[in-house]
C-alpha atoms as one frame of an Amber mdcrd trajectory, in Angstrom:
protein
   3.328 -31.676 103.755   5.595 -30.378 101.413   2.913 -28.682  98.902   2.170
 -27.046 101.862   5.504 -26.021 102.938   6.300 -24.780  98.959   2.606 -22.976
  99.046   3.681 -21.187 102.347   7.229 -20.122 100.331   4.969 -18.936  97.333
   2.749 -16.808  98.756   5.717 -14.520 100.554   6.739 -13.865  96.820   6.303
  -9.912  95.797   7.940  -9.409  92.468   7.106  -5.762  92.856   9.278  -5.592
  96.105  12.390  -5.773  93.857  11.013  -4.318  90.610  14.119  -1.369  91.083
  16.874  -4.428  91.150  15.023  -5.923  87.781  14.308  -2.987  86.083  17.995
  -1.763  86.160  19.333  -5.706  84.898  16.935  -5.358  81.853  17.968  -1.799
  81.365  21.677  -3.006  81.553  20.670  -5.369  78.341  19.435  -3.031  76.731
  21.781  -0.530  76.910  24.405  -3.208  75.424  21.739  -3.674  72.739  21.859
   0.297  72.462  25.392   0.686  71.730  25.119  -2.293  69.614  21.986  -1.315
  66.874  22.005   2.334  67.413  25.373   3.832  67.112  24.366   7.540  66.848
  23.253   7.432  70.617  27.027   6.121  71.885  27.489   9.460  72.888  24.278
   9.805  74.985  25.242   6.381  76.849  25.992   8.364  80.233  22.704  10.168
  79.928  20.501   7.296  79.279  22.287   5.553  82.194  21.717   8.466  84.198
  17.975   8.011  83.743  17.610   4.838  84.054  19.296   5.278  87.203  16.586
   7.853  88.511  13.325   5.539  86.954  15.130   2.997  89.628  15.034   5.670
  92.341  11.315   6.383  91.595  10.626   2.678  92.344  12.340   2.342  95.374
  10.403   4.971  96.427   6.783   2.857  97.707   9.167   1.116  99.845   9.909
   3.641 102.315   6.856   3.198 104.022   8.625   1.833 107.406   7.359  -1.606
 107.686   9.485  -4.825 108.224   8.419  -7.629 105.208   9.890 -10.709 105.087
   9.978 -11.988 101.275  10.878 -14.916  99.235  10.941 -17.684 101.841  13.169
 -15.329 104.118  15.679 -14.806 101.215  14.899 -11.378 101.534  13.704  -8.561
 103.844  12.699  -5.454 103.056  12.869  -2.630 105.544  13.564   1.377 105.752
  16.964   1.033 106.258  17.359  -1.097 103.517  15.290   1.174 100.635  16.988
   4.382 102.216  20.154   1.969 101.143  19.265   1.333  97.796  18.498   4.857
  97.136  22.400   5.778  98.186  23.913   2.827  95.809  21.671   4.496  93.185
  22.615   8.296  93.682  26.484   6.715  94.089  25.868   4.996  90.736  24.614
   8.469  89.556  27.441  10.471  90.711  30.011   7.653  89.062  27.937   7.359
  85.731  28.142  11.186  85.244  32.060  11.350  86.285  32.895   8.588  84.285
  30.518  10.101  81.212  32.936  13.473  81.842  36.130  11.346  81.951  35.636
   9.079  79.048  33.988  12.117  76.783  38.134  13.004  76.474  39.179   9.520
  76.109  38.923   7.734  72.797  38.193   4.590  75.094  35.087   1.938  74.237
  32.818   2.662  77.277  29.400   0.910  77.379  30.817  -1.736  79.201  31.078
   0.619  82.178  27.711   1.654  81.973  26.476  -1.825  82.303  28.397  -2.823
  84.760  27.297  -0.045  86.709  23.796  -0.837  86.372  23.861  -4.497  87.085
C-alpha cells in the first residue's frame, strides 16, 4: 500500500513547473561565483542580475495557460493567479536590482550580496 501511495506522490512531480524558482537559485550561485573568479565583471553585477531576472520571466511564461495543477503531493499548486504572481515578484526584483545597481554605483559599498539575495 504504501509503494502505491509514494508512486501516486511521484507521478504529480513536474520539475519543469518550477524551473523559474530553480533557475534563479543556481543563477544566485553563480553570480557569487562571478564576483568571486571574475572580478572585471563586478561592475556589470546589476546587469547580469537584471537578465537573469527576465530568462526567469520567460519561463514563467508556459504557465499562464489558465489551468488549476496540483503538484508535488499537493505541496504545490500552480494556477493563473499564481504565475501572473511570480511575474510581479520578478519585475519588483527588476525594478530593486536596477535601483540598487544606481545607488550602490556611488557607494564604495561590497554589493553582490544584494544581488543574491535578491535572486534567491
Amino acid at each position: 500500500m504504501e509503494n502505491d501511495v509514494l508512486q501516486t506522490i511521484v507521478a504529480t512531480n513536474r520539475w519543469g513547473a518550477i524551473l523559474p524558482e530553480l533557475f534563479l537559485g543556481v543563477a544566485a550561485v553563480l553570480i557569487l561565483f562571478v564576483d568571486l573568479f571574475l572580478p572585471a565583471l563586478r561592475r556589470h553585477l546589476s546587469a547580469i542580475s537584471i537578465g537573469v531576472l527576465l530568462l526567469a520571466a520567460v519561463l514563467v511564461y508556459p504557465s499562464l495557460d489558465g489551468e488549476r495543477t496540483v503538484l508535488f503531493g499537493g505541496l504545490l499548486v500552480q494556477d493563473t493567479l499564481g504565475s501572473w504572481m511570480r511575474l510581479f515578484f520578478i519585475a519588483s526584483s527588476v525594478v530593486v536590482v536596477h535601483l540598487a545597481g544606481q545607488f550602490l554605483r556611488r557607494q564604495a559599498l561590497v554589493h553582490v550580496e544584494l544581488y543574491h539575495i535578491i535572486l534567491v
